[in-house]
Structures are given as structure tokens and as C-alpha cells.
N, CA, C and O atoms as a Tripos MOL2 file, in Angstrom:
@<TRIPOS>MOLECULE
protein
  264   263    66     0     0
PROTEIN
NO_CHARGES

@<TRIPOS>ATOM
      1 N        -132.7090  -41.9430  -25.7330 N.3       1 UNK1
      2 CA       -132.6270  -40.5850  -26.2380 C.3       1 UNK1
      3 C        -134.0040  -39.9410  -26.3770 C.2       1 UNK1
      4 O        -134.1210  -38.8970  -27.0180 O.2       1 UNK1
      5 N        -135.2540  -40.6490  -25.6800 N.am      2 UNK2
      6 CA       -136.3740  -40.3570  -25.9280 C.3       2 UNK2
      7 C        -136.5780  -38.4880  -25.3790 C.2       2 UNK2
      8 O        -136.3050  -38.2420  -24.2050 O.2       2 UNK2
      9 N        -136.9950  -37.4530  -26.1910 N.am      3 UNK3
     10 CA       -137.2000  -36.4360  -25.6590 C.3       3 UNK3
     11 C        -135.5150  -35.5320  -25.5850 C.2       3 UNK3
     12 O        -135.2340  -34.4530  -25.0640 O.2       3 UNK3
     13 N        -134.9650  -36.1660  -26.0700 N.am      4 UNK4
     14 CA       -133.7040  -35.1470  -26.4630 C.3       4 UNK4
     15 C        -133.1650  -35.1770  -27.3230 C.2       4 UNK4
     16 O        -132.8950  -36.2340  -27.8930 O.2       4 UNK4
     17 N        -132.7870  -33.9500  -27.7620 N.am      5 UNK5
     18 CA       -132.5540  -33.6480  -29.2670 C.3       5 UNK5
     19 C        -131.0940  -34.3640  -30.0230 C.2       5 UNK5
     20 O        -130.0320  -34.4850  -29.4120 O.2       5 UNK5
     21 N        -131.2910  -34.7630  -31.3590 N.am      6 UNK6
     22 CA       -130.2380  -35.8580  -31.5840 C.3       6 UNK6
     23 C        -130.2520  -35.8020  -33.1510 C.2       6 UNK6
     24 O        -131.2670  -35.6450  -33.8290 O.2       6 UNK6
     25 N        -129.2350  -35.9220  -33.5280 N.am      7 UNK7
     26 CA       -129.5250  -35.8520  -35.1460 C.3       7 UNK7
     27 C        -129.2320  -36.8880  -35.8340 C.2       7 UNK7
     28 O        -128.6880  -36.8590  -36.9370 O.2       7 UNK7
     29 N        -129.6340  -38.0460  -35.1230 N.am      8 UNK8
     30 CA       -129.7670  -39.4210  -35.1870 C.3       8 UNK8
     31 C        -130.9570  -39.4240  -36.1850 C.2       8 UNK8
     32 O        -131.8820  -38.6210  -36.3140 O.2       8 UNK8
     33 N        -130.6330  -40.6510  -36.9010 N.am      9 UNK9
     34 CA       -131.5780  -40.8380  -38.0100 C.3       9 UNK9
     35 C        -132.1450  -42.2830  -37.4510 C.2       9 UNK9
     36 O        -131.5380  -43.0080  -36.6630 O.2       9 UNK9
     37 N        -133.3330  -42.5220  -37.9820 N.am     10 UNK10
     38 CA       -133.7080  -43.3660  -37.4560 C.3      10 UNK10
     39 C        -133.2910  -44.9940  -38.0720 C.2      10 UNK10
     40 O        -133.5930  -46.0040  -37.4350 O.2      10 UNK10
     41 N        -132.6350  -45.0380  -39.2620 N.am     11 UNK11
     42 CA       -131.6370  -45.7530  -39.8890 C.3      11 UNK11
     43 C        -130.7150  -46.4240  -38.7600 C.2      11 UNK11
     44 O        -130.4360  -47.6040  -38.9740 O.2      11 UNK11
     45 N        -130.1140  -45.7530  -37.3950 N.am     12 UNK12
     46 CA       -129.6540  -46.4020  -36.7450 C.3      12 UNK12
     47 C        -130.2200  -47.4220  -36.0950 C.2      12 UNK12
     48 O        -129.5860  -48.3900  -35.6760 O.2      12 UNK12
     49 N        -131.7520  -47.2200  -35.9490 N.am     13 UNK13
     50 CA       -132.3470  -48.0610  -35.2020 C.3      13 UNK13
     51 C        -132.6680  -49.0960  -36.2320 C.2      13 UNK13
     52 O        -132.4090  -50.2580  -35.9180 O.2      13 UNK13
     53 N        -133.1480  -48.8880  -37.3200 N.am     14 UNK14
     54 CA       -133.7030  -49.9030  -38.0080 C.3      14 UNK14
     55 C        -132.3070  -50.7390  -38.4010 C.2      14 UNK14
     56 O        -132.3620  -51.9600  -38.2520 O.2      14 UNK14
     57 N        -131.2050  -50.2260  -38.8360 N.am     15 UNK15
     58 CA       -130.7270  -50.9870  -39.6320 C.3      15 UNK15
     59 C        -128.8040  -51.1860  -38.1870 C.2      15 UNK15
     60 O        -127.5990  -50.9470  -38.1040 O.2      15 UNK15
     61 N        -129.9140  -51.7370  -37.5150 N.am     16 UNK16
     62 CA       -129.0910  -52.0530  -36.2000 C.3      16 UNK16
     63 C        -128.0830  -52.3920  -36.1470 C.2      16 UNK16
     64 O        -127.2480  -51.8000  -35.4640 O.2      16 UNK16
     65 N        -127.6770  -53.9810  -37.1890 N.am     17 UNK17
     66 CA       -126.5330  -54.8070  -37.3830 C.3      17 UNK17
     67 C        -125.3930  -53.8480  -37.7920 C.2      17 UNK17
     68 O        -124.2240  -53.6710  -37.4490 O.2      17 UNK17
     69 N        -126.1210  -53.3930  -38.5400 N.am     18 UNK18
     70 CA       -124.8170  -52.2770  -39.6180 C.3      18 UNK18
     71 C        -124.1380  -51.2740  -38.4190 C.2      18 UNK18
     72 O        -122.9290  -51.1280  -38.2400 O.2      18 UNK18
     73 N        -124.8740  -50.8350  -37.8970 N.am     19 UNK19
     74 CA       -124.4630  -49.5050  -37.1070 C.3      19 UNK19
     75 C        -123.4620  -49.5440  -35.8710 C.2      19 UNK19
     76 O        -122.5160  -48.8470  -35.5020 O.2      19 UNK19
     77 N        -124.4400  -51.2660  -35.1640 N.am     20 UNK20
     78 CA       -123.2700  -52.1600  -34.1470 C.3      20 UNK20
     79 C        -121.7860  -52.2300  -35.2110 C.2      20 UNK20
     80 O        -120.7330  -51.5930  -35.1650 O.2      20 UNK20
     81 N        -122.1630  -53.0500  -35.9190 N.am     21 UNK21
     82 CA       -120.9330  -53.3910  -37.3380 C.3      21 UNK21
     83 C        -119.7240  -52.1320  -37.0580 C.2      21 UNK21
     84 O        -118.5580  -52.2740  -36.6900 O.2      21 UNK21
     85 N        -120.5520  -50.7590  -37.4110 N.am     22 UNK22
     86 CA       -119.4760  -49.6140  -37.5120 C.3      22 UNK22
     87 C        -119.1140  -49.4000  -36.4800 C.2      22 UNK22
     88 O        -117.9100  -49.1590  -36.3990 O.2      22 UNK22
     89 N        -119.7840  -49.3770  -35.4200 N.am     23 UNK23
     90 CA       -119.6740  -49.0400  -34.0470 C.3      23 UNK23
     91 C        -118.4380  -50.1080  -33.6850 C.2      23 UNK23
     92 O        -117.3580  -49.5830  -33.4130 O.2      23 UNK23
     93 N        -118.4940  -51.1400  -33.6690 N.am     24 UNK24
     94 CA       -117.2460  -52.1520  -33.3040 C.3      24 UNK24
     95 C        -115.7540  -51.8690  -34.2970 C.2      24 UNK24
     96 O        -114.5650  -52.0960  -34.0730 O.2      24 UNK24
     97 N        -116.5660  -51.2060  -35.5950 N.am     25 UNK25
     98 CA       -115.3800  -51.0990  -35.9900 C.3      25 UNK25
     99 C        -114.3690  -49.9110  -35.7740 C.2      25 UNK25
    100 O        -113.1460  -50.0090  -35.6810 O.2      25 UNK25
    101 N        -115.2110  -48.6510  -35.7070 N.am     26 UNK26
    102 CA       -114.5630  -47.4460  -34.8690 C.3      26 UNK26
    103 C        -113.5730  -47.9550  -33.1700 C.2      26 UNK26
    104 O        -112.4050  -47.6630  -32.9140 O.2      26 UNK26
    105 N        -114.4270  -48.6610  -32.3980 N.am     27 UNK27
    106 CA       -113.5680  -49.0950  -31.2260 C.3      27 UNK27
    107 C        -112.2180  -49.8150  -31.7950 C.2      27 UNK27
    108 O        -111.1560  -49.2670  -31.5040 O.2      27 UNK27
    109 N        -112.1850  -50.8200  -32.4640 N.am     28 UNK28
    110 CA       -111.0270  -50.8600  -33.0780 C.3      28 UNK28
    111 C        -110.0170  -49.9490  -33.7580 C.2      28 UNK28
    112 O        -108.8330  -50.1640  -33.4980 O.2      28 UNK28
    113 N        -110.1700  -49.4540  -34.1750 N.am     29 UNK29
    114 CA       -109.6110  -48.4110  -34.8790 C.3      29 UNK29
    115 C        -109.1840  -47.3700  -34.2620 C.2      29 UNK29
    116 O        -108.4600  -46.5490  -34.8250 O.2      29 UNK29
    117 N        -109.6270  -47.2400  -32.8390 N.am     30 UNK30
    118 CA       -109.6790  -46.6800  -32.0730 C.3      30 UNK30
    119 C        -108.4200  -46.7740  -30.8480 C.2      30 UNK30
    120 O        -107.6790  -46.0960  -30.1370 O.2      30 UNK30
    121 N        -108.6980  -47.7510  -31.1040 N.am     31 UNK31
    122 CA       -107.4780  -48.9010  -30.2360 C.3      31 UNK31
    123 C        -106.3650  -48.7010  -30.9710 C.2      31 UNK31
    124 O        -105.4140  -48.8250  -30.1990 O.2      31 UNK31
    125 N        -105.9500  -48.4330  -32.1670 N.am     32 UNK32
    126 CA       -104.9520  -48.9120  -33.3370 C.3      32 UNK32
    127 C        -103.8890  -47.6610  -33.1420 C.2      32 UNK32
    128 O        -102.6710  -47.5550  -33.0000 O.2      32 UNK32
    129 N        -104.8640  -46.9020  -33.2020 N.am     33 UNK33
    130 CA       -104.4270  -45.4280  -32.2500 C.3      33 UNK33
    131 C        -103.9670  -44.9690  -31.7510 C.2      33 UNK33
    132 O        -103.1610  -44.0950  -32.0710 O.2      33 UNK33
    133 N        -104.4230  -45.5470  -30.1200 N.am     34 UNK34
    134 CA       -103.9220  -45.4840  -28.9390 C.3      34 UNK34
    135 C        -102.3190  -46.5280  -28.7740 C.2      34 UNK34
    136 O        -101.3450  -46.1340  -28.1330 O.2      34 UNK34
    137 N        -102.3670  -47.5720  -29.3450 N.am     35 UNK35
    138 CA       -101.2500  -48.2650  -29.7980 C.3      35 UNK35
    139 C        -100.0370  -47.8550  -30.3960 C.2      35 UNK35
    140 O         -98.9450  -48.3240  -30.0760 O.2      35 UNK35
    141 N        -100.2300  -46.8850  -31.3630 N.am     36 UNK36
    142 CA        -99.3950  -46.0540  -32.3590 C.3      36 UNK36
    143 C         -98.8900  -44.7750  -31.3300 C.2      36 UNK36
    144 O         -97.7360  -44.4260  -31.0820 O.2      36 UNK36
    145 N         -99.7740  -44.3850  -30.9840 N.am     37 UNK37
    146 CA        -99.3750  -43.2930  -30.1050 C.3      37 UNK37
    147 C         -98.7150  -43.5100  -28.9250 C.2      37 UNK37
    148 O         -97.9210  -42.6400  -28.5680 O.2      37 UNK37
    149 N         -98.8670  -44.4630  -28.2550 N.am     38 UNK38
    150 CA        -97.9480  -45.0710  -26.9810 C.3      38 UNK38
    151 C         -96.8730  -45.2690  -27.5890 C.2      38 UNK38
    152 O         -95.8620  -44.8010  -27.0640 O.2      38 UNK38
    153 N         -96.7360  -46.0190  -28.8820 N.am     39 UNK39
    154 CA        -95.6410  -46.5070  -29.0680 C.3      39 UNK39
    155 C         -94.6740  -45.5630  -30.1890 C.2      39 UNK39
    156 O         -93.6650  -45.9360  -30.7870 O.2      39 UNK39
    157 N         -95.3180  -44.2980  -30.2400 N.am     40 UNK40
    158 CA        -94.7900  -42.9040  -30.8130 C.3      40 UNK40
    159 C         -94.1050  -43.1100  -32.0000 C.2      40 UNK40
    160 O         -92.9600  -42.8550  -32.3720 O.2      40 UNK40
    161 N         -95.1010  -43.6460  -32.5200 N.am     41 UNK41
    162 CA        -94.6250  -44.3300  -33.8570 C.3      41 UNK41
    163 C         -95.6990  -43.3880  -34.9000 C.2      41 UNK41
    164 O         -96.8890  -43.6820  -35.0190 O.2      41 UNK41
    165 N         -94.9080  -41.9560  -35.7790 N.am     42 UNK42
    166 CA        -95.6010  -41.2930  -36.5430 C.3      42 UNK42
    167 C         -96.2330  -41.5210  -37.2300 C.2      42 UNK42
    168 O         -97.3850  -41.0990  -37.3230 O.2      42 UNK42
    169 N         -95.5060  -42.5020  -38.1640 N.am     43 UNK43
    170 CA        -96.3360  -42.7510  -39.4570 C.3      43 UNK43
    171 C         -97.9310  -43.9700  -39.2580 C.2      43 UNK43
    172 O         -98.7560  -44.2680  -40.1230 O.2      43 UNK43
    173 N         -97.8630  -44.3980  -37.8710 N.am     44 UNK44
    174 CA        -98.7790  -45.1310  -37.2690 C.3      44 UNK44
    175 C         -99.8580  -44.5060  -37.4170 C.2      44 UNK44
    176 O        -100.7900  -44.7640  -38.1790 O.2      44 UNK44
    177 N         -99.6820  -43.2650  -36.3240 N.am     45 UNK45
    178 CA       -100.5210  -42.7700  -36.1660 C.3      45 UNK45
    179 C        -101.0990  -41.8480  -36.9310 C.2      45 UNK45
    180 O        -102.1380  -41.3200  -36.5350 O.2      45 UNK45
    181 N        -100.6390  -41.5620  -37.9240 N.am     46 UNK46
    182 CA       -101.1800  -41.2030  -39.0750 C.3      46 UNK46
    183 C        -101.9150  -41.6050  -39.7560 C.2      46 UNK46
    184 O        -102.8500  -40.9830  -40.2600 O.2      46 UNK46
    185 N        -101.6150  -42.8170  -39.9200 N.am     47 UNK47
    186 CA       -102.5310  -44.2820  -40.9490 C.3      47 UNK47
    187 C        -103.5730  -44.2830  -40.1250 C.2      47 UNK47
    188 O        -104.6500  -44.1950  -40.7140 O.2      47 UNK47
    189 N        -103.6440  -44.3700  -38.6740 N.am     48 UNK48
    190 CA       -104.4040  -44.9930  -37.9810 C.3      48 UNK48
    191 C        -105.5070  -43.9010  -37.8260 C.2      48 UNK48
    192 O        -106.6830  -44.2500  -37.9260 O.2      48 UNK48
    193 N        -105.2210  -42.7250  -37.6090 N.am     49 UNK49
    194 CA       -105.9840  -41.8770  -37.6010 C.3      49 UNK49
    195 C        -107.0530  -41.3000  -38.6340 C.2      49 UNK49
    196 O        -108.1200  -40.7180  -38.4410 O.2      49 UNK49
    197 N        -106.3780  -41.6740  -39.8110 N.am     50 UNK50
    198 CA       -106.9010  -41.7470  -41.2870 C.3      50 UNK50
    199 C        -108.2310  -42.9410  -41.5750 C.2      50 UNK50
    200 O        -109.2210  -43.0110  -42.3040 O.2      50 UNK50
    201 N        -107.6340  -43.6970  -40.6330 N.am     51 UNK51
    202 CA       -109.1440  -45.0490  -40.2830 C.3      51 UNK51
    203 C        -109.9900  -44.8280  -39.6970 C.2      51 UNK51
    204 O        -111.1280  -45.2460  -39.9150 O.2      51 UNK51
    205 N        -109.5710  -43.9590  -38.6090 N.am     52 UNK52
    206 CA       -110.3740  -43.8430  -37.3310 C.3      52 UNK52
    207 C        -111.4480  -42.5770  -38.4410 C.2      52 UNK52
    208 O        -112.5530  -42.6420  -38.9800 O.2      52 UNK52
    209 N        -110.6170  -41.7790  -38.3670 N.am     53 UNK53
    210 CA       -111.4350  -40.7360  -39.7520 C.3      53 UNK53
    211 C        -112.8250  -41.3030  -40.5790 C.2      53 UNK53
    212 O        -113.9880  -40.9410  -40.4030 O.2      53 UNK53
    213 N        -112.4520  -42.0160  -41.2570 N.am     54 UNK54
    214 CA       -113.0580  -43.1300  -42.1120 C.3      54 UNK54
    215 C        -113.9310  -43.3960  -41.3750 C.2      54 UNK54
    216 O        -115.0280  -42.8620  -41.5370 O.2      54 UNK54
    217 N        -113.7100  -44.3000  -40.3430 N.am     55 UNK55
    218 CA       -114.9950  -44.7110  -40.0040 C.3      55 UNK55
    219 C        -116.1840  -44.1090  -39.4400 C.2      55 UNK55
    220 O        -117.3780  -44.3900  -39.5420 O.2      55 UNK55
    221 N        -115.4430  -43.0560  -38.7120 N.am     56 UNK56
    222 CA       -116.8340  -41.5610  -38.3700 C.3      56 UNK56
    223 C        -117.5910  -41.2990  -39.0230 C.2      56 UNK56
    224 O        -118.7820  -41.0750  -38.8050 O.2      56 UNK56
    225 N        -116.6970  -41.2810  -40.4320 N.am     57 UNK57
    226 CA       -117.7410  -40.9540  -41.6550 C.3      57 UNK57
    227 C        -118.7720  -41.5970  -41.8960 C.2      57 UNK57
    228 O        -119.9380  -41.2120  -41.9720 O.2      57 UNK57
    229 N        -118.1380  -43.0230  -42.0710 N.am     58 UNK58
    230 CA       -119.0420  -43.7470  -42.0920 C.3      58 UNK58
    231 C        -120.5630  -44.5140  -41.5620 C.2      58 UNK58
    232 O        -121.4700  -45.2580  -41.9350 O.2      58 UNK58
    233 N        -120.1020  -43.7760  -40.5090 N.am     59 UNK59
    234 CA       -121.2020  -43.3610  -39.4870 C.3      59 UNK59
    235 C        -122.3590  -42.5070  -39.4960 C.2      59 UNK59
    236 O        -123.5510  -42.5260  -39.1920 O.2      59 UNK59
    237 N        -121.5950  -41.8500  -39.9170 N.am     60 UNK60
    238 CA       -122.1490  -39.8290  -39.6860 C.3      60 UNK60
    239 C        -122.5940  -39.6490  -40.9710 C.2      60 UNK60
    240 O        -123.2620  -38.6290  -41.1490 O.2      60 UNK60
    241 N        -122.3400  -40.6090  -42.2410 N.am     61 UNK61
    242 CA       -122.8710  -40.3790  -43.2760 C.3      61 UNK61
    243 C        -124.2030  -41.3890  -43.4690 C.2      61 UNK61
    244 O        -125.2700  -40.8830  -43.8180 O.2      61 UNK61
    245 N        -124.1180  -42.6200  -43.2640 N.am     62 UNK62
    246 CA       -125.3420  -43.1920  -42.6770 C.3      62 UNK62
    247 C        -126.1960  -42.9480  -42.2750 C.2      62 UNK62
    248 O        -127.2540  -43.2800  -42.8100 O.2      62 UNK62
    249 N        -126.1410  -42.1290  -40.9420 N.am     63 UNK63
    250 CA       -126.5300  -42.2470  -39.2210 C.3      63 UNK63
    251 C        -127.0930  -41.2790  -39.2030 C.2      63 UNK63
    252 O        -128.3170  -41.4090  -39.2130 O.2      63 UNK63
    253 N        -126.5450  -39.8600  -39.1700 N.am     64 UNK64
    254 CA       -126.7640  -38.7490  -38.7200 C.3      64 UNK64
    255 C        -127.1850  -38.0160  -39.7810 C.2      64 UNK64
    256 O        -126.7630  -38.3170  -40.8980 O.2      64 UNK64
    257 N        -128.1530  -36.8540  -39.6040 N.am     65 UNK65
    258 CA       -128.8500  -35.9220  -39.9330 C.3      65 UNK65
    259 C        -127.5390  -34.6070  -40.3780 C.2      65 UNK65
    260 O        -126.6660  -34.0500  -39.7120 O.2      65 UNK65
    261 N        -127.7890  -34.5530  -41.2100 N.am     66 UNK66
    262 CA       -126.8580  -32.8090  -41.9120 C.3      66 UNK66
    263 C        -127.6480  -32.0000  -41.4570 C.2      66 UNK66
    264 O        -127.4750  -30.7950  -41.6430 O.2      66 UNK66
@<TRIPOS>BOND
     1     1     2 1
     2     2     3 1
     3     3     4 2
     4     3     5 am
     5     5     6 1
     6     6     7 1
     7     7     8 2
     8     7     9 am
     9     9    10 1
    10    10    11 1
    11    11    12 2
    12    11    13 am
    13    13    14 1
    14    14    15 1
    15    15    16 2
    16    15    17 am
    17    17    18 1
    18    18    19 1
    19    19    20 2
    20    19    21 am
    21    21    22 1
    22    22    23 1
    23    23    24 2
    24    23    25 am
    25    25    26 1
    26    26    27 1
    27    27    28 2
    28    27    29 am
    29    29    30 1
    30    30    31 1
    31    31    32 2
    32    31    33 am
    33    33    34 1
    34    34    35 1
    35    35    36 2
    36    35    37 am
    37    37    38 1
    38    38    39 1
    39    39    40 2
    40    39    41 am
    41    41    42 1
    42    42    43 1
    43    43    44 2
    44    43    45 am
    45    45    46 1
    46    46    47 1
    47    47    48 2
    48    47    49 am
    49    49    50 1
    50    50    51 1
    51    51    52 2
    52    51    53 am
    53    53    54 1
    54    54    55 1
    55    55    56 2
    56    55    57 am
    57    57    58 1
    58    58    59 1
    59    59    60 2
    60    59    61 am
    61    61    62 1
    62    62    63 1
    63    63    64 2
    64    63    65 am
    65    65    66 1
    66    66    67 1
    67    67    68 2
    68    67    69 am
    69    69    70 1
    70    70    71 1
    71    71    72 2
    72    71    73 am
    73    73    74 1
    74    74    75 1
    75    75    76 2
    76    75    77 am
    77    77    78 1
    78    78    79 1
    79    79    80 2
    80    79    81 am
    81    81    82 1
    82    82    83 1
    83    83    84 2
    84    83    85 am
    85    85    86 1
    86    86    87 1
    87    87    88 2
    88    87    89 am
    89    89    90 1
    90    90    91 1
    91    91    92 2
    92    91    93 am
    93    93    94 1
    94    94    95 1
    95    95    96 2
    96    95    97 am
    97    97    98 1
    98    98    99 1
    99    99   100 2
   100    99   101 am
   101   101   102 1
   102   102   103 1
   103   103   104 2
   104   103   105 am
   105   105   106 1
   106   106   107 1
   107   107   108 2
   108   107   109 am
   109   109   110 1
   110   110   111 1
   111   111   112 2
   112   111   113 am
   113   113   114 1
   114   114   115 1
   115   115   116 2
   116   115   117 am
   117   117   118 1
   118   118   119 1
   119   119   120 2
   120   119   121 am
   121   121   122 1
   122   122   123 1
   123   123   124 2
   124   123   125 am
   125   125   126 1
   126   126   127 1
   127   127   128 2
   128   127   129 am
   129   129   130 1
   130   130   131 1
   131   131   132 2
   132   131   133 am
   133   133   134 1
   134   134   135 1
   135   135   136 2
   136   135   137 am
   137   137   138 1
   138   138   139 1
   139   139   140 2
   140   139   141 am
   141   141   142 1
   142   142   143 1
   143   143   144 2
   144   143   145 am
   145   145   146 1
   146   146   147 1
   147   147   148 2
   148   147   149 am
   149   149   150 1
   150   150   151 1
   151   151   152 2
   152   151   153 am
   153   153   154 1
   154   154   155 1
   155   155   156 2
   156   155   157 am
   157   157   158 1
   158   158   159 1
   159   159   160 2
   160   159   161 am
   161   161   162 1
   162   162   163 1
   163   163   164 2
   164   163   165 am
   165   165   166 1
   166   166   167 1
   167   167   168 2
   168   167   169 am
   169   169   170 1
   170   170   171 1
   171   171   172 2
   172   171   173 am
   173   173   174 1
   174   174   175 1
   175   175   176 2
   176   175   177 am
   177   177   178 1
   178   178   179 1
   179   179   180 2
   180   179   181 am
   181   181   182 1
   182   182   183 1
   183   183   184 2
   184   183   185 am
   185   185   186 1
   186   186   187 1
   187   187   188 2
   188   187   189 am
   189   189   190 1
   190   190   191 1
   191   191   192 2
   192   191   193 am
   193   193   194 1
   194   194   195 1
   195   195   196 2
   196   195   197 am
   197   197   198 1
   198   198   199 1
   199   199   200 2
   200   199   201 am
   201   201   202 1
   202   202   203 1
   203   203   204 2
   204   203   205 am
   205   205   206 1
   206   206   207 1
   207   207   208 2
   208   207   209 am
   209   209   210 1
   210   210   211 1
   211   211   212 2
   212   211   213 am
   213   213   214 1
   214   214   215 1
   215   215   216 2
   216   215   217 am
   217   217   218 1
   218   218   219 1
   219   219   220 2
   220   219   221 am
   221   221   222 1
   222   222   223 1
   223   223   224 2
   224   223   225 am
   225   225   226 1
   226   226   227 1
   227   227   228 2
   228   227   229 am
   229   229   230 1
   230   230   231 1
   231   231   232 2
   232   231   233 am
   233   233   234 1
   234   234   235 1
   235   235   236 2
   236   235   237 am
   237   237   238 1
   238   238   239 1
   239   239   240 2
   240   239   241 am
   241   241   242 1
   242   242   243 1
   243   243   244 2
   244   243   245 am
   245   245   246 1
   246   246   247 1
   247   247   248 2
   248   247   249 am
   249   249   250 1
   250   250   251 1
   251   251   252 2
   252   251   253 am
   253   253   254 1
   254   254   255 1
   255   255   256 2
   256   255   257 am
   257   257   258 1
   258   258   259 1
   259   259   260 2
   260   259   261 am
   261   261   262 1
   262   262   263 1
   263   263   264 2
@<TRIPOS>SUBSTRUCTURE
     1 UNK1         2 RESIDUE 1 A UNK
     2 UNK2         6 RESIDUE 1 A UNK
     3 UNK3        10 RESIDUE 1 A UNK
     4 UNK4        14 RESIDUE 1 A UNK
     5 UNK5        18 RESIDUE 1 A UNK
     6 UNK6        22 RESIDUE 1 A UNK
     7 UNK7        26 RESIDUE 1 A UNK
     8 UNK8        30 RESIDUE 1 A UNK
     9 UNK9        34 RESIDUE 1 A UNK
    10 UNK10       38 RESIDUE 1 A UNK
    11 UNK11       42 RESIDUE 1 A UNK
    12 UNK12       46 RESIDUE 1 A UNK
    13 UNK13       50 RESIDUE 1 A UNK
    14 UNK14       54 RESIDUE 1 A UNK
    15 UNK15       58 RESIDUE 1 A UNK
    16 UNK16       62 RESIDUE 1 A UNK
    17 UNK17       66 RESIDUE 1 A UNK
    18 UNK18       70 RESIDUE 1 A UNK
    19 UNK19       74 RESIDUE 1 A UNK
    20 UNK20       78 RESIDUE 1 A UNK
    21 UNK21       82 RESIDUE 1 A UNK
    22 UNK22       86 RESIDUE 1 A UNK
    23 UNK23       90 RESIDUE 1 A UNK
    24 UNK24       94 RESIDUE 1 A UNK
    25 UNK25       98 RESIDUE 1 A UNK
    26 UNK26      102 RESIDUE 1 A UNK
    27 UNK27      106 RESIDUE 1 A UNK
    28 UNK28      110 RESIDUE 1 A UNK
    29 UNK29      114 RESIDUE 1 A UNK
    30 UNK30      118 RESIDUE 1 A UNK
    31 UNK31      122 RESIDUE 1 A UNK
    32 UNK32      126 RESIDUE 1 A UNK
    33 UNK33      130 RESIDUE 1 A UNK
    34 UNK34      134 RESIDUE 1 A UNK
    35 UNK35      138 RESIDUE 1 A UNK
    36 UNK36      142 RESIDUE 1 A UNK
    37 UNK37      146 RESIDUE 1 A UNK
    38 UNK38      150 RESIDUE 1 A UNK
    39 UNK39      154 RESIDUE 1 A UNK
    40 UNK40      158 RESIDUE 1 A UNK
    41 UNK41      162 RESIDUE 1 A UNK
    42 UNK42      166 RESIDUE 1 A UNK
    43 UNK43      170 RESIDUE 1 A UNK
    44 UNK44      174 RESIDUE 1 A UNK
    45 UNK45      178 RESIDUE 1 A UNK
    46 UNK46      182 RESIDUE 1 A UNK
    47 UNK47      186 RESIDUE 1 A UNK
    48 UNK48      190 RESIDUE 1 A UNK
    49 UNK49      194 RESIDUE 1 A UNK
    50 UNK50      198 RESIDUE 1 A UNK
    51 UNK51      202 RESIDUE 1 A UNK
    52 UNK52      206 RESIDUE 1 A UNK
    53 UNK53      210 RESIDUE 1 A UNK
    54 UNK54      214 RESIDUE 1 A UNK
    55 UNK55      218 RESIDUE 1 A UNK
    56 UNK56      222 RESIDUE 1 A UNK
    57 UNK57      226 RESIDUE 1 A UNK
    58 UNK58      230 RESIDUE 1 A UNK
    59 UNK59      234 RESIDUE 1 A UNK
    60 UNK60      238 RESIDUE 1 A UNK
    61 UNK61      242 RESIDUE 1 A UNK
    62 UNK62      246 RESIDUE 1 A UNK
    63 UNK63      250 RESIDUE 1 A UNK
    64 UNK64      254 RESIDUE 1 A UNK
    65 UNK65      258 RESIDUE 1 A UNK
    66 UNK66      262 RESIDUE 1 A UNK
């Protein structure tokens, strides 16, 4: 991302484990999703989406620059 603009904090870089950590855990969650929704199951994808939610945050509250 050298030379383009990013509202990346530099917390991602330093505190690497954590960020992989969330990062693996969003792909999951992610997946949980796509599962619920194939299988058109509402209240799934509701829950699931509510995680997937969650974990952005968790990200974006970490990670990223306001």
C-alpha cells in the first residue's frame, strides 16, 4: 500500500497476529453466510450476518482511521 492512500493504522502492521486472528475470523463468518443463504434459511442468515457485522467492527475499530 506504499504511496496510496489508506486509513489503515499502523496497528495493523505492528500488531499482526491479532489482525490475521480477525481477518480469519471474518472469512469464517463469512462462509456461515454464504451457507445460510444457499440454504435460505432466514433466521441463519440473520445471526450470521450479525457476526459477520461484528467482526468488521472489530476490525475497523482497531485497524482503521475515523
Amino acid at each position: 500500500t506504499k504511496g496510496e492512500k489508506s486509513r489503515t493504522l499502523p496497528e495493523a502492521y505492528s500488531q499482526k497476529a491479532k489482525f490475521d486472528e480477525i481477518a480469519e475470523r471474518m472469512q469464517t463468518e463469512i462462509a456461515r453466510l454464504g451457507q445460510a443463504a444457499r440454504a435460505r434459511d432466514e433466521a441463519g442468515v440473520k445471526q450470521a450476518f450479525g457476526a459477520v457485522g461484528k467482526t468488521c467492527g472489530a476490525c475497523h475499530d482497531g485497524f482503521r482511521a475515523k
